[in-house]
BAPA-550249 format. One record per residue: residue in three letters; x, y negated, z of N, C-alpha, C in turn. Coordinates in steps of 0.1 Angstrom, whole numbers, plus 5000, padded with zeros to 4 digits. Each point is the difference from the previous one (the first is absolute). Layout:
BEGIN
ALAXYZXYZXYZ
...
END
This chain:
BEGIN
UNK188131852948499250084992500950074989
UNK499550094996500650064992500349934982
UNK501449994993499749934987499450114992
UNK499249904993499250094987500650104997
UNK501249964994500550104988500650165008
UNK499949985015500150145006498950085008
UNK498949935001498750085005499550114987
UNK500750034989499750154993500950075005
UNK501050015008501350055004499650035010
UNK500350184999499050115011501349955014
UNK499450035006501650025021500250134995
UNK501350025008500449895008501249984984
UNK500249825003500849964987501549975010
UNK500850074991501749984998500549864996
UNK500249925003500449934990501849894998
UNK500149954996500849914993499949864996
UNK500949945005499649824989501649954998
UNK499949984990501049944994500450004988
UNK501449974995500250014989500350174999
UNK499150074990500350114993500550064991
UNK501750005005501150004993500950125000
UNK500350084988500650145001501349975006
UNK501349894999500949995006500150025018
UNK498649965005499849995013499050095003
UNK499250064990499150105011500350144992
UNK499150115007500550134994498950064996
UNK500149974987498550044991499750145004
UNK501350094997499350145003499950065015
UNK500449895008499550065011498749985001
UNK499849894998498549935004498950124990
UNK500750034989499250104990499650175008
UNK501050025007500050145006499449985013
UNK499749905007499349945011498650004994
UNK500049934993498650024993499150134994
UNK500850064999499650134994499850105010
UNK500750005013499850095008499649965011
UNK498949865000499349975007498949924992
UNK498850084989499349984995498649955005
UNK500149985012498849945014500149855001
UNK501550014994500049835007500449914988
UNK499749915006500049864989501449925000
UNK500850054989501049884997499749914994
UNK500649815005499349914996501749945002
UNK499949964982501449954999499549824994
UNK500449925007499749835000501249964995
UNK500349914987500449964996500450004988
UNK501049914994500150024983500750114997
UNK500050074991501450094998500550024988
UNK501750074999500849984992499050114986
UNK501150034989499550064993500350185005
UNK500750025010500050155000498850035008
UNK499549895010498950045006499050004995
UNK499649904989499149994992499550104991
UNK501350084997500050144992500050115009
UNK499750005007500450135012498650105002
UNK500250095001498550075001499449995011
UNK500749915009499050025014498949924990
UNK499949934991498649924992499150135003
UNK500550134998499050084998499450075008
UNK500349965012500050065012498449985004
UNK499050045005498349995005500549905014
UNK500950065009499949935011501349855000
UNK500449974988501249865003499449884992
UNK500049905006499549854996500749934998
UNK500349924987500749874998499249874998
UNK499449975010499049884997500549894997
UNK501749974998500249894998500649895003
UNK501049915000499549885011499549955008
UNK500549905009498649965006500849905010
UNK499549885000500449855006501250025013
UNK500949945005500950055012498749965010
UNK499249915000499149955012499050125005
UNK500050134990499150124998500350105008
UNK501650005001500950115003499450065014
UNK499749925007499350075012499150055002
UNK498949974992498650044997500350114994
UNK500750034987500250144994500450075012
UNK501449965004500550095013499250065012
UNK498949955001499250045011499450074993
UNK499850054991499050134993500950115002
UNK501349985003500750134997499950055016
UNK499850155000500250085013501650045001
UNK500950024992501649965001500249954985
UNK501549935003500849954996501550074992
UNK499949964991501250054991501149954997
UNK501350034998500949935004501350114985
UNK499450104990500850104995501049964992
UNK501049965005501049934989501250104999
UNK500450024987500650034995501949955003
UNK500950115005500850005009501549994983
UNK500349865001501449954990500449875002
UNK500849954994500749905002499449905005
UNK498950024996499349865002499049995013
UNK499650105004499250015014500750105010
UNK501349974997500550115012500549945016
UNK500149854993500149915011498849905002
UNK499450024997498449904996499550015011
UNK499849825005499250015013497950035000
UNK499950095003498649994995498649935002
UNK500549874998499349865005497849995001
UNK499750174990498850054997500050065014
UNK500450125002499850055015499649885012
UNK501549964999499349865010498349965000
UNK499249974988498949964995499450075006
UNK500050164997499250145002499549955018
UNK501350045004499949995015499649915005
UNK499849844994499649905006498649995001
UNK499450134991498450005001499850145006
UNK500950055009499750125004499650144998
UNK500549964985500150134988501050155009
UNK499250084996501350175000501149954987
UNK500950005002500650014983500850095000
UNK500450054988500950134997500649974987
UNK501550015003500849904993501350125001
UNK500850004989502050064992500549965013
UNK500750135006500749955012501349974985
UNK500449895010501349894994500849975016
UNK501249974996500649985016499549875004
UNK499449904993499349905002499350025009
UNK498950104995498550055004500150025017
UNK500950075001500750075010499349905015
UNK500749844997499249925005498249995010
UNK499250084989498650015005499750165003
UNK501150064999499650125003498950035008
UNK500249965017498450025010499249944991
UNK499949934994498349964994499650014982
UNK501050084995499950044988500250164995
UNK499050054993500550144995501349974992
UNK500950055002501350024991500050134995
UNK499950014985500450164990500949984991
UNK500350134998501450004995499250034986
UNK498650114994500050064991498450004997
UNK499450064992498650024999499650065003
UNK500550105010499350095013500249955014
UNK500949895002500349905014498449944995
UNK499849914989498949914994498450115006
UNK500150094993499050055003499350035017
UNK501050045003499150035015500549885011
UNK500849884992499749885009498749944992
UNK499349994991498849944998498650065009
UNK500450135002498950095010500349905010
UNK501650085008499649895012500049875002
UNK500149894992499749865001498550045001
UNK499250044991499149995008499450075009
UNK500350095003499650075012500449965015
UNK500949925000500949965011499749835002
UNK499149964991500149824998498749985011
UNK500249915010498849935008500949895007
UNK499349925008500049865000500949985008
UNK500850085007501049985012501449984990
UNK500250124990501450004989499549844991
UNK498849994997499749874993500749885003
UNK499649995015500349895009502049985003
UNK500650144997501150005005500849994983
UNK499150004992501050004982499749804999
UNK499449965006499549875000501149955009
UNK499949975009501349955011501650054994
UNK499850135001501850034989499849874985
UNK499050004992500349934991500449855004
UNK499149935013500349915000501249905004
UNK500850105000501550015009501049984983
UNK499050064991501049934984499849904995
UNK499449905005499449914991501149934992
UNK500249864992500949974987501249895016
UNK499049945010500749915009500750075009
UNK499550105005500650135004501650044994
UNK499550064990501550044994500849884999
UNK499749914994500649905000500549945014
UNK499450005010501349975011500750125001
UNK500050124996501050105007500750014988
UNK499849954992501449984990500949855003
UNK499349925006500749895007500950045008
UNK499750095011500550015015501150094995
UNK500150084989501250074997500949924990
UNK499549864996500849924991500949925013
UNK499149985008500849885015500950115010
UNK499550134996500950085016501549974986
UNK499950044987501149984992500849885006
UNK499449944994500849875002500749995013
UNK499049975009500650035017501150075002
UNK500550104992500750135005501549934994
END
């Protein structure tokens, strides 16, 4: 079912969960996303720093900061969203950042549209990758215009191929081919 605090939140909803942090996300994209798609609902989940706190998307009709909300939640929120957001901000600190949130997105079958990063590069078939806030904009059209149960079913299986046991033996099998060599 839907949680409370987003059944006033008109569809289709955009959204985000995490920590909402200017180092890692990109306020003014998310601001000019917002602006030039005044139909749709941005729905930003989690605590945030003080630049975001201060930022005018506050003033925005269509962007939501509802807040926190328990890690046991995260899926429940995530299933109200029609896509997934991923807008981080491209410097020192996320240029190699593995996007361990995408993973999440996909594992519930989310569209997501996410900073191409050479990381990113990785989910390419099953992620919008943009470079700018006109890549942003007409990959939110088609996430949803292009989202039904067959891409669902195939962002679910790609996810399940990252899990934490996952990576963790293929970071094994490259520690033993080491050694072996």
């Amino acid at each position: 079912s839907l949680p409370d605090e987003l059944t006033i939140i008109p569809e289709p909803r955009i959204g985000y969960i995490g920590d909402i942090n200017s180092l890692r996300l990109d306020a003014e994209l998310i601001y000019a996303l917002a602006l030039r798609k005044p139909n749709y609902s941005f729905v930003m989940i989690g605590g945030q720093d003080k630049v975001f706190a201060n930022h005018p998307l506050h003033q925005l009709p269509n962007v939501y900061f509802p807040g926190s909300i328990p890690k046991s939640r995260v899926p429940e929120y995530m299933a109200a969203f029609q896509v997934c957001l991923n807008p981080q901000l491209i410097n020192e600190i996320t240029i190699g950042n593995y996007p361990r949130k995408v993973d999440e997105y996909l594992a519930m079958g989310k569209p997501v549209i996410a900073t191409r990063t050479n990381t990113m590069e990785l989910f390419r078939e099953h992620v919008y990758l943009c470079n700018n806030v006109e890549d942003y904009t007409g990959a939110v059209d088609m996430a949803l215009e292009e989202n039904n149960s067959t891409l669902e079913d195939k962002r679910i299986a790609f996810a399940a191929g990252h899990s934490w046991e996952n990576n963790g033996a293929t970071i094994l099998s490259y520690i033993q081919k080491k050694l072996n060599k």
